[in-house]
N, C-alpha and C positions, 0 to 999 in steps of 0.2 A: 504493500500500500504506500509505502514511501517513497517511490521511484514513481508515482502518478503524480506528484505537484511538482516535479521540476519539469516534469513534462510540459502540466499542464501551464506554468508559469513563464517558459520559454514562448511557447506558441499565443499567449496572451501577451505579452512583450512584444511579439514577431508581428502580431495582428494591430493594437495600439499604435507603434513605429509607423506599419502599414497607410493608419488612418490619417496619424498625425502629418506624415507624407503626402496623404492625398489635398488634404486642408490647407499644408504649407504654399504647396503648388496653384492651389486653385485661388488664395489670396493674391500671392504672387501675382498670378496672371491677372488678377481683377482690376492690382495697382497699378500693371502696368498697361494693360488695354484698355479698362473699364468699362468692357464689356459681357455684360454678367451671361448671355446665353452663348457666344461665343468662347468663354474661360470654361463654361459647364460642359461644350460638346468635346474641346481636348483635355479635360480633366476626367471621361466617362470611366465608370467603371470597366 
């Protein structure tokens, strides 16, 4: 049972990073085009 939370706490890390990644990128882009459906279609999932 204790080899499932480093597991499970890498892949939550890995996933967080993930997001906070997508979020960075899509402000970025907002700042610098200001254009909010444009920043949304190259930032898609």
């Amino acid at each position: 049972m204790n080899k499932v939370y480093p597991v499970f706490i890498v892949a939550l890390i890995l996933v967080l990073g993930f997001l906070a990644f997508k979020i960075m990128s899509f402000l970025g882009c907002y700042v610098r085009i200001e254009d909010f459906d444009q920043c949304w279609k190259l930032n898609a999932w």
